[in-house]
C-alpha positions in Angstrom: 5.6 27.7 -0.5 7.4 23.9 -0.6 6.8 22.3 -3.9 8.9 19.8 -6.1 8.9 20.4 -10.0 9.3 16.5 -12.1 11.5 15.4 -9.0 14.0 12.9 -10.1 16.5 11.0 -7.3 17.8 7.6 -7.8 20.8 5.6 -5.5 23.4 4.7 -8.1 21.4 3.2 -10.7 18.3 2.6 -8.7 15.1 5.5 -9.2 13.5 6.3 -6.1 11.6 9.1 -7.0 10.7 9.1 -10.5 9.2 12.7 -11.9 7.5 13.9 -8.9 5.4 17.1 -8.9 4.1 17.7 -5.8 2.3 20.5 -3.6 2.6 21.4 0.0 1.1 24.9 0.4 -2.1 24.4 -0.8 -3.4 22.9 2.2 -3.1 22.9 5.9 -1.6 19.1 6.5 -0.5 17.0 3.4 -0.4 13.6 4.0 1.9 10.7 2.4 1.0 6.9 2.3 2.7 4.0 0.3 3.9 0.5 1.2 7.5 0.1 2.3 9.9 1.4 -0.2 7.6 3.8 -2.1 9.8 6.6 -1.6 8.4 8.4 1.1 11.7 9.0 3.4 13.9 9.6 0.1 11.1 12.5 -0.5 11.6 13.7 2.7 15.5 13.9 2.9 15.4 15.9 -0.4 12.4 18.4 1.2 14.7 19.3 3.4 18.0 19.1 1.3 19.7 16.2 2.8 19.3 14.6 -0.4 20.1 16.7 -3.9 18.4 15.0 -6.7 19.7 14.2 -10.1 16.9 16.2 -12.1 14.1 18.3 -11.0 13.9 20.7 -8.3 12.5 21.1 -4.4 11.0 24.9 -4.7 10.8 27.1 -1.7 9.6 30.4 -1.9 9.1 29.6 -5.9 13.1 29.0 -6.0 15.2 25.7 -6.4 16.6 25.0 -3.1 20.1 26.7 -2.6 22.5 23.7 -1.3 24.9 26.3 -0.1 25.6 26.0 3.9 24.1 29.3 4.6 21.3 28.0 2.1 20.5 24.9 3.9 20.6 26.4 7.3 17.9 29.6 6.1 15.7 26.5 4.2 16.1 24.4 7.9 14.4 27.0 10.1 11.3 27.1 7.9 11.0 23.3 6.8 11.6 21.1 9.7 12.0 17.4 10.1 10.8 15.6 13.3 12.1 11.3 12.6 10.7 8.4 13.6 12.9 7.7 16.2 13.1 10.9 18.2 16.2 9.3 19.9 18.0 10.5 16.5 17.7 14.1 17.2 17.9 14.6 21.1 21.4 14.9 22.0 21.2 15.9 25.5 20.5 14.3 28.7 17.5 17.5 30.0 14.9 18.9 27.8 15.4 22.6 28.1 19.0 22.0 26.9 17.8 20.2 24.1 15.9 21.9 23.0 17.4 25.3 23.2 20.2 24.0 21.4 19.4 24.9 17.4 18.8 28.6 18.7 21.6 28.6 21.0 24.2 27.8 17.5 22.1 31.0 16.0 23.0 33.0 18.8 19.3 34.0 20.1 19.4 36.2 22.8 19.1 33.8 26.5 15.5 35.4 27.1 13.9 35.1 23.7 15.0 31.3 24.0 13.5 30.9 27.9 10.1 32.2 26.2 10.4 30.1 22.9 11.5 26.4 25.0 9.0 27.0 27.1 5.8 28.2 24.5 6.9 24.8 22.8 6.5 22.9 25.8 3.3 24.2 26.1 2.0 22.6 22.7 3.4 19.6 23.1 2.1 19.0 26.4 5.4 18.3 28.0 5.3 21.0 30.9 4.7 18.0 33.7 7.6 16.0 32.8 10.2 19.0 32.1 12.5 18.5 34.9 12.8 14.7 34.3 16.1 13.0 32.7 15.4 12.4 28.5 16.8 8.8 29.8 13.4 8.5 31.7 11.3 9.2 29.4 8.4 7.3 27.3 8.8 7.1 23.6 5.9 9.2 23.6 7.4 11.9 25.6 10.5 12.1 23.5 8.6 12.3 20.2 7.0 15.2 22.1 10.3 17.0 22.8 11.4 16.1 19.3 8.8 18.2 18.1 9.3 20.8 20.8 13.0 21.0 18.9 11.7 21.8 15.8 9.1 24.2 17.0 11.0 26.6 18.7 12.7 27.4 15.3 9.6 29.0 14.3 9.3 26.9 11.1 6.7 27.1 8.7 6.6 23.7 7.6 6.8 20.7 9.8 7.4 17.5 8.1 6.3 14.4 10.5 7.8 10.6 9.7 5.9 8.3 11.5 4.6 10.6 14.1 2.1 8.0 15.7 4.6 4.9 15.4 5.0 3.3 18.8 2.3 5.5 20.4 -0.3 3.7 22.7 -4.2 4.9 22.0 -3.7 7.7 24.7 -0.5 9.2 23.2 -1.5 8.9 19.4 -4.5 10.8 20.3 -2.4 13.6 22.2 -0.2 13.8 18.8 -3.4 14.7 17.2 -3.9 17.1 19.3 -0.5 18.6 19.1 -1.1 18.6 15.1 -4.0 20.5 15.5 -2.1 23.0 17.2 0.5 23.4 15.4 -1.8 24.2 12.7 -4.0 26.6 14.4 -0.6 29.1 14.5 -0.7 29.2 10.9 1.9 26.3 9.9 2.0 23.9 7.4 2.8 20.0 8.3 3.3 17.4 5.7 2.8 13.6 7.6 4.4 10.4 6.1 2.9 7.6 7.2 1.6 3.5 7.5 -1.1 5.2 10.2 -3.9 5.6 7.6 -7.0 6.5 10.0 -4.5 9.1 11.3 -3.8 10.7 7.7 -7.4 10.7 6.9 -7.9 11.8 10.2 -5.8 14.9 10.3 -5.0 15.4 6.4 -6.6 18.0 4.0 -5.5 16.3 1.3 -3.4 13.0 0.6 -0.4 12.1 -2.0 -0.4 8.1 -3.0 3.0 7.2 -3.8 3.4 3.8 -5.3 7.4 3.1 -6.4 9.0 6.4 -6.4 5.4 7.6 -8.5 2.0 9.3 -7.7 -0.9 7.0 -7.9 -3.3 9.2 -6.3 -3.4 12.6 -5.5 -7.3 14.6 -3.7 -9.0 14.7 -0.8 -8.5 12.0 1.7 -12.2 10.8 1.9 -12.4 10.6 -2.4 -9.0 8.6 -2.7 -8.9 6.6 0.4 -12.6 5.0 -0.9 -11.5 3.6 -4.0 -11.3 0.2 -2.9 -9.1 -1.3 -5.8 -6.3 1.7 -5.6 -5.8 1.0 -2.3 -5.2 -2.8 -2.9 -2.9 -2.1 -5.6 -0.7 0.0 -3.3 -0.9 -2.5 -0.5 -3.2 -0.3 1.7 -6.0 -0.8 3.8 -9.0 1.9 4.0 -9.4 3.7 6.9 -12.1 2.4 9.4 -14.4 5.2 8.7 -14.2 4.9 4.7 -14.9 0.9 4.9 -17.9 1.6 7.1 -19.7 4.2 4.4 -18.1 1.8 1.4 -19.2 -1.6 2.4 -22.5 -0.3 4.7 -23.6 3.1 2.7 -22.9 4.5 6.6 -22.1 8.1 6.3 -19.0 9.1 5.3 -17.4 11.0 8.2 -13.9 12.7 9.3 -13.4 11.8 12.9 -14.8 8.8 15.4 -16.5 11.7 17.2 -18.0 12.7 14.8 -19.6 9.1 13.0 -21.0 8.6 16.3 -22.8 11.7 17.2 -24.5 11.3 13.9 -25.6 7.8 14.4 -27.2 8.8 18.0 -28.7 11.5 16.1 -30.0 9.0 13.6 -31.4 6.8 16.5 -33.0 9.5 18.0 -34.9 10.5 14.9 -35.7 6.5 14.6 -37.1 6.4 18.2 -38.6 9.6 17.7 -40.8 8.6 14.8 
C-alpha cells in the first residue's frame, strides 16, 4: 500500500503540499491533474523519498517511509519513478546496458537479468529497435526504455510524470497500451499529468490538486464533469465529458467506445 497521512512539504518558507491525505492502493491507476505549480512533481519526489516532508508521512506497507539508505533502496524497487524527460535516467549509450543496470548494482544473477531486460522489452514494445544506439532514438522510444528501467525491478507501483508529453497520436496511443499492460500483471501506476483525455482515459479514479491542496478527489467521469471545478483549477474537460455535458451524448470511457454506441444508435434510428 502507498498512501500519505496530512502531508506537509514546503521550500524554506514556501508550502507546496499543504495536509495531503491521499490513496494509491485503492485502485488500479490513480491519476493527478493541476495547473502548473499545484504540487504535483513535489508529491512525487516525496512518494518516492527524494523529498522528506516537514510534517506528515508517505506510508508504505502501513509504515512511514524509512529514509535510511538501505530504506530508500528496499522502498525504490517497489515504487518507481519514470520522468518526463527520459533522457534523465538513461545513462548509457545501448538499451540492454541500460537497462540492466539497477539489477546489475543488486547483484542479480547474469541469467535472471537476460530474462527480465528482455520480458520488459516485450511490454514496452521496444524489441524492433533493441540493437539501435539510445543516441538514435525517438523521444518516444526512450520514454519506452525509461519505463523498460523501472520495470525490470519488478515494482509494484509505477509513478508516470508526463508519460504522453512529446508523444505524436501514434506513440501516445502505444503508451496506453503499455499502461494497460503494466496493469494487467497486477501493478499499480499513479499518472501526473496536463494530458486530461489520457487520465480520464486510463484512470480509475482522479486526485485534483489546486495549490499544494485537494480540490477534488472520485471517479474520473463524476469530477472531470463539473464544469466550474475544472475552470477554477485551470482545466479543460476531456473531449468525451464536454460532448455528454454540453450535448446530453452518452457519457463514455474511450473514443472506441463513444463511437460504437453512436453507430449502434444509428442503426436503431434507420432500423425504426
Amino acid at each position: 500500500m502507498l498512501t500519505t497521512a496530512d502531508l506537509w512539504f514546503r521550500y524554506q518558507e514556501t508550502h507546496v503540499l499543504k495536509g495531503l491525505t491521499l490513496d494509491f492502493s485503492t485502485h488500479a491507476v490513480t491519476g493527478l491533474v493541476g495547473a502548473n505549480g499545484c504540487g504535483k512533481s513535489t508529491l512525487f519526489m516525496n512518494l518516492s523519498g527524494l523529498l522528506k516532508p516537514q510534517q506528515g508521512a508517505v506510508l508504505w506497507q502501513g509504515k512511514p517511509l524509512d529514509y535510511s539508505k538501505r530504506g530508500l533502496l528496499a522502498l525504490r524497487q517497489q515504487v518507481t519513478t519514470v520522468f518526463q524527460d527520459p533522457d534523465q535516467q538513461i545513462f548509457y549509450t545501448d538499451i540492454d546496458s541500460d537497462i540492466a543496470f539497477s539489477l546489475r548494482n543488486l547483484g542479480v544473477a547474469e541469467a535472471e537479468i537476460a530474462r527480465r531486460v528482455d520480458d520488459a522489452l516485450t511490454l514496452v514494445d521496444a524489441q524492433h529497435f533493441r540493437q539501435q544506439p539510445i543516441q538514435c532514438l525517438s523521444h518516444g522510444q526512450k520514454k519506452r526504455v525509461a519505463i523498460a528501467g523501472a520495470l525490470v525491478l519488478g515494482a509494484r507501483y509505477l509513478l508516470l510524470d508526463e508519460p504522453t508529453a512529446g508523444l505524436d497520436p501514434s506513440g501516445r496511443s502505444q503508451m496506453i497500451e503499455i499502461i494497460r499492460r503494466i496493469v494487467a500483471q497486477g501493478n499499480h501506476v499513479v499518472i501526473s499529468s496536463h494530458d486530461i483525455d489520457l487520465i480520464y482515459e486510463v484512470s480509475d479514479a482522479v486526485y485534483v490538486l489546486r495549490q499544494g491542496e485537494v480540490l477534488a478527489h472520485g471517479a474520473p467521469g463524476e469530477v472531470f464533469a463539473r464544469g466550474e471545478l475544472m475552470e477554477r483549477v485551470g482545466l479543460t474537460q476531456p473531449w468525451l465529458v464536454k460532448l455528454h455535458a454540453q450535448l446530453g451524448l452518452p457519457l463514455c470511457k474511450t473514443e472506441d467506445e463513444f463511437f460504437s454506441r453512436m453507430r449502434k444508435q444509428n442503426a436503431m434510428k434507420e432500423a425504426s
